[in-house]
N, CA and C of each residue as an Amber inpcrd file, in Angstrom:
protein
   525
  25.2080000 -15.0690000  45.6670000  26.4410000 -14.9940000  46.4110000
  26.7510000 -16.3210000  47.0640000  25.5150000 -17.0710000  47.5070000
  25.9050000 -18.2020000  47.7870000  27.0120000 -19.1700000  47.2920000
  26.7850000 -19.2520000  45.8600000  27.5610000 -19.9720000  44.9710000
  28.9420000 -19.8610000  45.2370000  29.6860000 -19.0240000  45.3690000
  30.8190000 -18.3400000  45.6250000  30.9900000 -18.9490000  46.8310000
  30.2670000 -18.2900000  47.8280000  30.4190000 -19.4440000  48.8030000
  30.8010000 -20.7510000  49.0290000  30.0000000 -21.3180000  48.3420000
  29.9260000 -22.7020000  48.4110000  31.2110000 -23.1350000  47.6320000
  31.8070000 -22.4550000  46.7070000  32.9830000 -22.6360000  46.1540000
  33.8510000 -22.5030000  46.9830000  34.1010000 -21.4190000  47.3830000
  35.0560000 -21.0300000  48.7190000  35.3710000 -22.1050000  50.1110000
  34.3910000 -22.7430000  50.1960000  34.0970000 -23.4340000  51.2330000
  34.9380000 -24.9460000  50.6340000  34.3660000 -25.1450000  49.3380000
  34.5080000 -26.5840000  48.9500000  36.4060000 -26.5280000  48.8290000
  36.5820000 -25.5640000  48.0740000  38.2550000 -25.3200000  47.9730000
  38.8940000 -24.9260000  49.5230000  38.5620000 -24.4930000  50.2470000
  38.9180000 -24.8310000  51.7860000  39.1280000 -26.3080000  52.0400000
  37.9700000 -27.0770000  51.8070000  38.1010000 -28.4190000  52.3490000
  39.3450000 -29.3790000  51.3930000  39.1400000 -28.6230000  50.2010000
  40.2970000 -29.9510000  49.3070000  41.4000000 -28.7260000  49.9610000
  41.7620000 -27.6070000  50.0300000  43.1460000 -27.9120000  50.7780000
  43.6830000 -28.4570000  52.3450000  42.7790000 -28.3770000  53.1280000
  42.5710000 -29.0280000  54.7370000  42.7920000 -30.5580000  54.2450000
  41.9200000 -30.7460000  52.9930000  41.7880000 -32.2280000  53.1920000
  43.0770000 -32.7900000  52.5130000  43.2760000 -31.9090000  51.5890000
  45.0120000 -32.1130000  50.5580000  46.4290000 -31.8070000  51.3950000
  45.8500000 -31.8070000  52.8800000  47.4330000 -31.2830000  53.1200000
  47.9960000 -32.7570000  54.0250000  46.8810000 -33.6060000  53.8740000
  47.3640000 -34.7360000  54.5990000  47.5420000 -35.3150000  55.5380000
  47.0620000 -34.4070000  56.2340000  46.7680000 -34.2100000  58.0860000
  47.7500000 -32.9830000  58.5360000  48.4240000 -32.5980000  57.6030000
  49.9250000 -31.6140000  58.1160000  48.7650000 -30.2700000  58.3280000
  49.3150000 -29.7150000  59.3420000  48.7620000 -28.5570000  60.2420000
  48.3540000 -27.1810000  58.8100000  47.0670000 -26.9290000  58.5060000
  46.5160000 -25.4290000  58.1880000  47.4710000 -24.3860000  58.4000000
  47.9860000 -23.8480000  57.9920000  48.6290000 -22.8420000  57.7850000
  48.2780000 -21.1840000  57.5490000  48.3690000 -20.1810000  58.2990000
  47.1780000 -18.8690000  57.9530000  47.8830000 -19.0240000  56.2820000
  48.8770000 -18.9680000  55.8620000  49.2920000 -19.0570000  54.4380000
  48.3620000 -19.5980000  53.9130000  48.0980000 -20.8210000  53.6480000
  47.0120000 -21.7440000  53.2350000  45.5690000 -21.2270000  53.2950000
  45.3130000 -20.3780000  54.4400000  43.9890000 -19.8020000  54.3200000
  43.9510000 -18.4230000  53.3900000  44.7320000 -17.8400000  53.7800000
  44.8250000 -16.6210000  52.8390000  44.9800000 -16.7800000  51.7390000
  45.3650000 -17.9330000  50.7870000  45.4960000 -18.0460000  49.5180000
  43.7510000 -18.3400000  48.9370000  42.8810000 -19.6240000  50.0590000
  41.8810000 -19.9730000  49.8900000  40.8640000 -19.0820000  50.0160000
  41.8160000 -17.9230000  51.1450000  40.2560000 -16.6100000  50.7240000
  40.5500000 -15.9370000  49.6770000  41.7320000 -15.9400000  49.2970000
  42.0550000 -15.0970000  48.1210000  41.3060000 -15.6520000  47.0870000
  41.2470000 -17.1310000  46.4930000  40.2910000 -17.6470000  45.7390000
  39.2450000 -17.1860000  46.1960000  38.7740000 -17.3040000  47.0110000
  37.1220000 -17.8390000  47.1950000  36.8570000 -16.0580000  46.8980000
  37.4550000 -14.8250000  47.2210000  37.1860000 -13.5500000  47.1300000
  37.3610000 -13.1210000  45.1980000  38.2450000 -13.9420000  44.3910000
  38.7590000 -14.3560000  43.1540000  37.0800000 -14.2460000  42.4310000
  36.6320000 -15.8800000  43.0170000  35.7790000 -16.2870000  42.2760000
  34.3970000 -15.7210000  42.8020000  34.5350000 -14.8380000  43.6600000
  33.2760000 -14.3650000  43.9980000  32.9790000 -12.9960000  43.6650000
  33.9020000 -12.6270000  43.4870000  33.7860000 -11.3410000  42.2470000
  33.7050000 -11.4450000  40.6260000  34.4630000 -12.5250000  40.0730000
  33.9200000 -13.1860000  38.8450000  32.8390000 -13.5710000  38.8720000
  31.8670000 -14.0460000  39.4060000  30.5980000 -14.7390000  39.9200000
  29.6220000 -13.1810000  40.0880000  30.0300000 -12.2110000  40.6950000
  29.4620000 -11.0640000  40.2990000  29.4440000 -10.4450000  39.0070000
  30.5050000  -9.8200000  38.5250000  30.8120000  -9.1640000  37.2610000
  30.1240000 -10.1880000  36.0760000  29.7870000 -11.7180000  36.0650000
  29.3130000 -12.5970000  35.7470000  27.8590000 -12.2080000  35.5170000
  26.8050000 -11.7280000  36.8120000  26.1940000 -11.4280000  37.0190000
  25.2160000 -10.0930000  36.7470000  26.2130000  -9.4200000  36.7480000
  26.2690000  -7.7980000  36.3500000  26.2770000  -8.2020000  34.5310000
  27.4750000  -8.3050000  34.0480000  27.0660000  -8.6950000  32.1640000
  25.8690000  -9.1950000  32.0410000  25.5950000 -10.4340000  33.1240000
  24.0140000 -10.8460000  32.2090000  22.7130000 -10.5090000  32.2220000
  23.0050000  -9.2640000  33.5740000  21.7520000  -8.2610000  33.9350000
  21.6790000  -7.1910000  32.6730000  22.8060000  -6.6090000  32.3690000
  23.6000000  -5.9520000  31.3510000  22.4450000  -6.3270000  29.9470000
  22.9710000  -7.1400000  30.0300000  22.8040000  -8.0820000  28.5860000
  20.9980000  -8.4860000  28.8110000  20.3680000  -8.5310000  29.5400000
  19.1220000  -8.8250000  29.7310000  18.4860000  -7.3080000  29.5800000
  19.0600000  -6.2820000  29.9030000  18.5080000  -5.1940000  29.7600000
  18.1770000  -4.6530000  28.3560000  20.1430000  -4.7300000  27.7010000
  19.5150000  -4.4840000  26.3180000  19.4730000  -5.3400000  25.5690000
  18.4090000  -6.3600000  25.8440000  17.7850000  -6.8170000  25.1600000
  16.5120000  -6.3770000  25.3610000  16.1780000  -6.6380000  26.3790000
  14.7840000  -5.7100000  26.7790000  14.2550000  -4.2070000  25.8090000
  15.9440000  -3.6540000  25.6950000  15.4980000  -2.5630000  25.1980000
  15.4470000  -3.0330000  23.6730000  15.9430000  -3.9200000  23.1020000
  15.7210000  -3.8660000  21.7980000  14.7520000  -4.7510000  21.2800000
  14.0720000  -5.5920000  22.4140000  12.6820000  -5.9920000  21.9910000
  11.7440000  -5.0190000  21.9490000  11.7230000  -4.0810000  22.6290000
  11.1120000  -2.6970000  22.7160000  10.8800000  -1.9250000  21.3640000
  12.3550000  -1.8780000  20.6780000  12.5770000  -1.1710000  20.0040000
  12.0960000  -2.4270000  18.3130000  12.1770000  -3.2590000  18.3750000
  11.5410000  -3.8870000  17.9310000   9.8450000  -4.0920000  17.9990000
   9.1060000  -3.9960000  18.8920000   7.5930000  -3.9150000  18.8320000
   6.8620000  -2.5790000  18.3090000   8.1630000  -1.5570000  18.7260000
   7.2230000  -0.6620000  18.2490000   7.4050000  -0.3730000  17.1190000
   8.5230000  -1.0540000  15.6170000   8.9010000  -0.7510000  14.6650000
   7.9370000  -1.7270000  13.8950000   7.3600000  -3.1180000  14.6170000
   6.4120000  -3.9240000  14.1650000   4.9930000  -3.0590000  14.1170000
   5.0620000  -2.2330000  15.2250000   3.7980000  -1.6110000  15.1770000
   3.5230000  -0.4870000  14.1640000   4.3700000   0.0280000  13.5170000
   4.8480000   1.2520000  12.8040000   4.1980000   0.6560000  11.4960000
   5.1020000  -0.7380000  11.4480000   4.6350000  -0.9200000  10.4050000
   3.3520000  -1.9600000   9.9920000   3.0020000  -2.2800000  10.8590000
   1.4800000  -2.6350000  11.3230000   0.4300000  -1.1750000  10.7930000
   0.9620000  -0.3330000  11.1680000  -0.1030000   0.9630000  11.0220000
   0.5130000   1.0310000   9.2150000   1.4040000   1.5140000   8.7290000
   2.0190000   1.3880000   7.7300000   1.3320000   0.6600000   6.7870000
   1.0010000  -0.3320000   7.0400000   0.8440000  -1.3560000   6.0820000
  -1.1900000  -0.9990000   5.9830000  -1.5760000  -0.9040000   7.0340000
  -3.2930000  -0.3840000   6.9840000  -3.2710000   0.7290000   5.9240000
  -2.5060000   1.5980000   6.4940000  -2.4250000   2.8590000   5.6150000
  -2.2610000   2.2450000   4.3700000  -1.3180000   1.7450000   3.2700000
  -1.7650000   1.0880000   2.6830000  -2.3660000   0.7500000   1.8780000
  -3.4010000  -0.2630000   2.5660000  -4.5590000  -1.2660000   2.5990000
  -5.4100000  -0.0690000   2.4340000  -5.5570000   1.1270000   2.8730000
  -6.2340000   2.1600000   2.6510000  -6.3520000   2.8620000   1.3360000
  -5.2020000   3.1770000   1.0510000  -4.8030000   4.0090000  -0.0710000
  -5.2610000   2.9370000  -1.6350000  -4.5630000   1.5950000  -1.3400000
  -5.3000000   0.8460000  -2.2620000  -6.4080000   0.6870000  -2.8910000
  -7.5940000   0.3860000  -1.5730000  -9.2670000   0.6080000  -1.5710000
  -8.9950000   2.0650000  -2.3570000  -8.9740000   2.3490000  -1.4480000
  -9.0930000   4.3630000  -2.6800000  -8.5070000   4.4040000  -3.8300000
  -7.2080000   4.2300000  -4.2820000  -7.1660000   4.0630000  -5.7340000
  -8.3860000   3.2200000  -6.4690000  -8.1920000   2.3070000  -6.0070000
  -9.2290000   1.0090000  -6.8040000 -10.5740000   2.0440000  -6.6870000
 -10.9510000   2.5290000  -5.7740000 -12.4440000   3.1790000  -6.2330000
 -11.9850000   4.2310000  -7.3610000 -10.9130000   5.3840000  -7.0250000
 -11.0930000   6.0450000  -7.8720000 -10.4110000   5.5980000  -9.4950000
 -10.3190000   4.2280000  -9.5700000  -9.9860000   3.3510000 -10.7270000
 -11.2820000   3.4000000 -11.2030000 -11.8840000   2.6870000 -10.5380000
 -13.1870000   2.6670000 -10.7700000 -14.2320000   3.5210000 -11.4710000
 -13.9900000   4.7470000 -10.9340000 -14.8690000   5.3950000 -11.1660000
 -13.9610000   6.4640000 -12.2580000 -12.9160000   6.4190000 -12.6020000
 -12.1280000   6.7810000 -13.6760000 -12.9580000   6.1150000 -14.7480000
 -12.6230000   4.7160000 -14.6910000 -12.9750000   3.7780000 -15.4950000
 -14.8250000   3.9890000 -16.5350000 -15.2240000   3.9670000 -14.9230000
 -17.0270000   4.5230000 -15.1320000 -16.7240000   5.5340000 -16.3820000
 -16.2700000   7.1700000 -16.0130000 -16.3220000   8.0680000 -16.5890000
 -15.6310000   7.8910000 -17.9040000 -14.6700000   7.2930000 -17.8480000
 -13.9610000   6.9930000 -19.3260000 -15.0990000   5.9100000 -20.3550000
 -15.4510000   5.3540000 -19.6440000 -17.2150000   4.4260000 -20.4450000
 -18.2880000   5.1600000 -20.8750000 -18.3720000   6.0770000 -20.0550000
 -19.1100000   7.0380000 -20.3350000 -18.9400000   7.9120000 -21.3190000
 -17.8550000   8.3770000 -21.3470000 -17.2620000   9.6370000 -22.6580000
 -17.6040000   8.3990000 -23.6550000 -16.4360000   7.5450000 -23.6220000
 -16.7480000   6.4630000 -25.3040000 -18.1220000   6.7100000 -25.3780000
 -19.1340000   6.0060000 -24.5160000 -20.8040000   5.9800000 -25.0250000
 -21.2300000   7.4430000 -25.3060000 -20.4780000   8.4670000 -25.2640000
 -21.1530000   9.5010000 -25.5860000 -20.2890000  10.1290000 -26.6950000
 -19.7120000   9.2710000 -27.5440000 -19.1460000   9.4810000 -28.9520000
 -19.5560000   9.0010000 -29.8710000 -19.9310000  10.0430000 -30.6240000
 -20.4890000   9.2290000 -31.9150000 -19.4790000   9.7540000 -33.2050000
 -18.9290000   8.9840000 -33.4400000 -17.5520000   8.2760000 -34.7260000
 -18.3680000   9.2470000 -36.0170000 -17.7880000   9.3240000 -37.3780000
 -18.7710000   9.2880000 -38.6970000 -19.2710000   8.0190000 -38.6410000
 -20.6970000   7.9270000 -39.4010000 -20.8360000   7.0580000 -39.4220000
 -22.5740000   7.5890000 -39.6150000 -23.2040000   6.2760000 -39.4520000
 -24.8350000   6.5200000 -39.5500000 -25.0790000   5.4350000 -38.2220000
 -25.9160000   6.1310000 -37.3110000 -26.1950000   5.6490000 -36.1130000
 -27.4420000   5.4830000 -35.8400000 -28.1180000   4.3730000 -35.1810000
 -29.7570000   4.2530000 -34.1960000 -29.8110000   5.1240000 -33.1040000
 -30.2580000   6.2760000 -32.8350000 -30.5370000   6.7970000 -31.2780000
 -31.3170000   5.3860000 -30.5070000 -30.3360000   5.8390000 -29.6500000
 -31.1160000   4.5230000 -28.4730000 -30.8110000   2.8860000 -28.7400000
 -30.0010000   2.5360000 -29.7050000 -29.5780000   0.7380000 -30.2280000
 -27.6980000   1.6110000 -30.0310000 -27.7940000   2.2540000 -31.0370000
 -26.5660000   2.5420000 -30.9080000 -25.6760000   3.6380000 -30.5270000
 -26.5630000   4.4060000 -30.1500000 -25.9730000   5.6390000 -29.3050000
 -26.7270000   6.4210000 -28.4480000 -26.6230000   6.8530000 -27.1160000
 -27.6170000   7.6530000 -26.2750000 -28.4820000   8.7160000 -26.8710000
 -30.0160000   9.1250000 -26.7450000 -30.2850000  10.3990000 -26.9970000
 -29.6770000  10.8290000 -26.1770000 -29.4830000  12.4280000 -26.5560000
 -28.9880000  13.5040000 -25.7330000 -28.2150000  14.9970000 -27.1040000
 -27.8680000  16.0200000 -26.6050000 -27.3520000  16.8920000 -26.9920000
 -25.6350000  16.2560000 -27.3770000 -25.1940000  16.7670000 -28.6870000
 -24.0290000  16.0390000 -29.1170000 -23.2120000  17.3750000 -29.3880000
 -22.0700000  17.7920000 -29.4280000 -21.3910000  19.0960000 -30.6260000
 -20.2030000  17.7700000 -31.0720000 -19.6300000  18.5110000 -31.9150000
 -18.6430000  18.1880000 -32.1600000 -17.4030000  18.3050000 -31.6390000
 -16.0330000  17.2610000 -31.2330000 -15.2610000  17.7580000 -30.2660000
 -14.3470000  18.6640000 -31.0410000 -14.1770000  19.0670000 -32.1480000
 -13.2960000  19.9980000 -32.5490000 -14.1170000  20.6730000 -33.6570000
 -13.7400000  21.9050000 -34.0660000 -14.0100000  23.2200000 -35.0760000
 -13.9540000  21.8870000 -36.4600000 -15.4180000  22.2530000 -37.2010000
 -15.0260000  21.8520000 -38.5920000 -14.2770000  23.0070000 -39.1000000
 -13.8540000  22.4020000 -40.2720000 -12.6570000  23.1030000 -40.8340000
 -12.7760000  23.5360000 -42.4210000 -14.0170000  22.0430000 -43.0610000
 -13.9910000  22.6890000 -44.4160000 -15.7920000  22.2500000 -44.0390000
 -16.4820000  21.5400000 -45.3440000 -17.6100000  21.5550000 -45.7290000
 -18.0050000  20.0780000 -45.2980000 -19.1020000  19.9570000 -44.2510000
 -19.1810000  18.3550000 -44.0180000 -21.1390000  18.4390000 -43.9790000
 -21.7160000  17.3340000 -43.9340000 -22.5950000  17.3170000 -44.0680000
 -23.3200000  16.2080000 -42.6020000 -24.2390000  16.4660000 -42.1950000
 -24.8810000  15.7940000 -40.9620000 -26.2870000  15.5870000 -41.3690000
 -27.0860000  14.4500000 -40.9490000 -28.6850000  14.4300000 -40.8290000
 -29.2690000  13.6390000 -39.8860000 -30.6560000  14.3130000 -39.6160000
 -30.9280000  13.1160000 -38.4150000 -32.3890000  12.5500000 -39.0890000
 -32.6420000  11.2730000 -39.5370000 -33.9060000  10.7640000 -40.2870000
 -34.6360000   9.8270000 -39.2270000 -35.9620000   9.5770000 -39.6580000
 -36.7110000   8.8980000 -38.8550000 -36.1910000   7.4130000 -38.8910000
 -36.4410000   7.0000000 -38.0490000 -35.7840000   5.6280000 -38.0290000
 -36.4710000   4.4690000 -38.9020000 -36.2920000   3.8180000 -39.7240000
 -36.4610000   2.5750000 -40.5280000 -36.7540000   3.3120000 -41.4970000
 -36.7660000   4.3460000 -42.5380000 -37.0220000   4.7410000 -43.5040000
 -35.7490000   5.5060000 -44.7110000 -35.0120000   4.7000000 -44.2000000
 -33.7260000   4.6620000 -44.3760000 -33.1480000   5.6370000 -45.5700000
 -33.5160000   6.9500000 -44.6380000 -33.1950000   8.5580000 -44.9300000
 -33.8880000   8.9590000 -45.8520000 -34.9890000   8.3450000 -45.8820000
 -36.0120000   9.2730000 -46.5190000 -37.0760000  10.3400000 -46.0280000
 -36.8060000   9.9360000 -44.8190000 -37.5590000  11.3480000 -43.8120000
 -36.7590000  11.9140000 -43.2050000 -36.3720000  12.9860000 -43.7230000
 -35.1540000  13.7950000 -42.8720000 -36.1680000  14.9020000 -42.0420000
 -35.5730000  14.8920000 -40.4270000 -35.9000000  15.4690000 -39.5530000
 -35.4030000  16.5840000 -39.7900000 -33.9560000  16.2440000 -39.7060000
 -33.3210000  17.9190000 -39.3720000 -32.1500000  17.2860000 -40.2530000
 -31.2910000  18.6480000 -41.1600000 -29.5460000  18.1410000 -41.5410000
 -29.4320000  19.5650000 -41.7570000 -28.1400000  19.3750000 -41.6770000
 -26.8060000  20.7620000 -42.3300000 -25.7000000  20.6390000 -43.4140000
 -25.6610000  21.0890000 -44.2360000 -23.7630000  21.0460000 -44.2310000
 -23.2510000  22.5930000 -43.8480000 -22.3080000  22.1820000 -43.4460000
 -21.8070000  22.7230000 -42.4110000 -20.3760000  23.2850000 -43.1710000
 -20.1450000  24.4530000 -42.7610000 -18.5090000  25.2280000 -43.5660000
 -17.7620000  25.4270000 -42.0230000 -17.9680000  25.3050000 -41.3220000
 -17.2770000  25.2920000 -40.2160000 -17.9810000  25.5370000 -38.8350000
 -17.1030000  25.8010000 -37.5720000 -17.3280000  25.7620000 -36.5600000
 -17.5620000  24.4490000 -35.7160000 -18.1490000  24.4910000 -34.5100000
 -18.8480000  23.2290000 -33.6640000 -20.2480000  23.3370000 -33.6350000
 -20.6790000  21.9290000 -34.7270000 -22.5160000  21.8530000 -35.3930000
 -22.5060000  20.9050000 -33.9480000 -23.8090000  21.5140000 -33.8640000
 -24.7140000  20.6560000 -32.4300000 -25.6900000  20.0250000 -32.4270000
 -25.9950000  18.5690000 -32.1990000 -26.8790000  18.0830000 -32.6630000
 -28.2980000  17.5200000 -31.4230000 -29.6910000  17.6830000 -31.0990000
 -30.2440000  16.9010000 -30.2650000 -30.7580000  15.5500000 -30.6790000
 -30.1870000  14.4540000 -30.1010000 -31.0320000  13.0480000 -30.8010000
 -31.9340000  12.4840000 -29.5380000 -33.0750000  11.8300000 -30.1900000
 -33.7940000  11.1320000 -29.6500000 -33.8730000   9.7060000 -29.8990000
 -34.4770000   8.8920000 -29.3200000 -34.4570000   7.9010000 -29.0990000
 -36.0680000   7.5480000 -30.8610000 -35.5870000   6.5520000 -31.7750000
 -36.1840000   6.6620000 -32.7560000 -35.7840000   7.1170000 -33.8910000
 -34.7110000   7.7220000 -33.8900000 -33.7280000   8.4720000 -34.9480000
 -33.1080000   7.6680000 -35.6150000 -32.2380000   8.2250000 -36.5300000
 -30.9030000   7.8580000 -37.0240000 -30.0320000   8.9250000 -37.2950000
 -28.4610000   9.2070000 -37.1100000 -28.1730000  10.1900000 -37.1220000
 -27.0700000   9.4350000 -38.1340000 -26.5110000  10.4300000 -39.1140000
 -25.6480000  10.3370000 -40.2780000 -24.6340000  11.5230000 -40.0690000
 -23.2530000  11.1860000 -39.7310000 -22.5940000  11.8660000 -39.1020000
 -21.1420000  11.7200000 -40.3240000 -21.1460000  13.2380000 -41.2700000
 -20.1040000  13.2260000 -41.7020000 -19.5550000  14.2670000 -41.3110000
 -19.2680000  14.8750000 -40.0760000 -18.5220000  16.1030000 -40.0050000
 -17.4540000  16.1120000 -38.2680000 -17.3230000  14.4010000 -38.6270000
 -16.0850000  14.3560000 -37.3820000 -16.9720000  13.6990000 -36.3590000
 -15.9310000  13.6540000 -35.1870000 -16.4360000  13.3760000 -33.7530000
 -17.2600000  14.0770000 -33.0970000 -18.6110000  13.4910000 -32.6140000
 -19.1470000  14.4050000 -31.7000000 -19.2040000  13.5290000 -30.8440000
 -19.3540000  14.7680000 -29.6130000 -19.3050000  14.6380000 -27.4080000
 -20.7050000  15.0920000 -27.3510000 -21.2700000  13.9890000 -26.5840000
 -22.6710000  13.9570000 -25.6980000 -22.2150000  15.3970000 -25.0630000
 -22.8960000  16.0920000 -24.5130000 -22.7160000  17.2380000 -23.5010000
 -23.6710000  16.9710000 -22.2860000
C-alpha cells in the first residue's frame, strides 16, 4: 500500500509544485486524492491478479507432480511387466527347446549323441504300415534289440543311451 502512497504523495507535490506558487485549491486536492485513491486501487486489483495467478499456478504445479508421479509408478509397473514377460519368454523358449530335443524326425538316430534316452510315442495315430527298430549301437543294425511294423495306432518306444533307433513311422514326443 505504500507504493500508492508514495505515488499519491509524489503527484501532490508536482501539482503544489506545478501551480507556480498560485494558492492549492480543495479542487486541486480532490482531483489528487482522486488519483492517488485511482492508483491505489489499481495497485491492489494488481495485486489480487498476481496472488490469483500465483495460486493457480501453485495448483497446477500440483497437478503436475502428481501426474509425474503417476507416471513414475506407471512406468515401474512397466519395467515390471517387461522382466516378467522376458522370464516367461524365457522359459517359453526353455520349453519350446525342450519339445524340439524331445523329437525324433524319421530317420535313424544315436540315443544319447543324437537324441535323449527316454520313453517316445508317436505324436499322431499311424495310419497305414510303417516300420521302427532300436539296434545296438555301432553294429549298424545287425543287433536288433527290439522293432515293429506297425498297421496303426500310437507305437511307443523306450531308448537308452547306447542305441540306435530307426524311425519310419512319423514323429515321435519324448513323454
Amino acid at each position: 500500500m505504500w507504493p500508492a502512497a508514495t505515488a499519491g504523495a509524489l503527484v501532490l507535490g508536482v501539482a503544489i509544485g506545478g501551480a507556480g506558487g498560485d494558492e492549492v485549491t480543495s479542487e486541486d486536492l480532490d482531483v489528487v486524492a482522486d488519483e492517488r485513491d485511482t492508483l491505489a486501487q489499481q495497485l491492489e486489483e494488481a495485486q489480487d491478479a498476481g496472488q490469483r495467478a500465483q495460486d493457480e499456478l501453485s495448483a497446477q504445479q500440483t497437478t503436475i507432480d502428481a501426474r509425474a508421479a503417476e507416471l513414475d509408478d506407471r512406468e515401474a509397473e512397466l519395467g515390471e511387466r517387461s522382466t516378467a514377460l522376458d522370464e516367461r519368454e524365457a522359459a517359453v523358449t526353455q520349453t519350446e527347446e525342450a519339445v524340439a530335443a524331445g523329437r525324433v524326425e524319421i530317420g535313424t538316430w544315436t540315443v544319447g549323441v543324437d537324441i535323449q534316452p527316454g520313453t517316445y510315442r508317436t505324436a499322431e495315430a499311424v495310419t497305414s504300415t510303417c516300420y521302427w527298430g532300436i539296434y545296438r549301437s555301432g553294429t549298424n543294425g545287425d543287433d536288433i534289440i527290439q522293432n515293429d511294423i506297425v498297421q496303426g495306432g500310437f507305437p511307443t518306444v523306450t531308448l537308452q543311451e547306447g542305441q540306435d533307433f530307426e524311425n519310419g513311422c512319423g514323429v515321435f514326443v519324448k513323454q
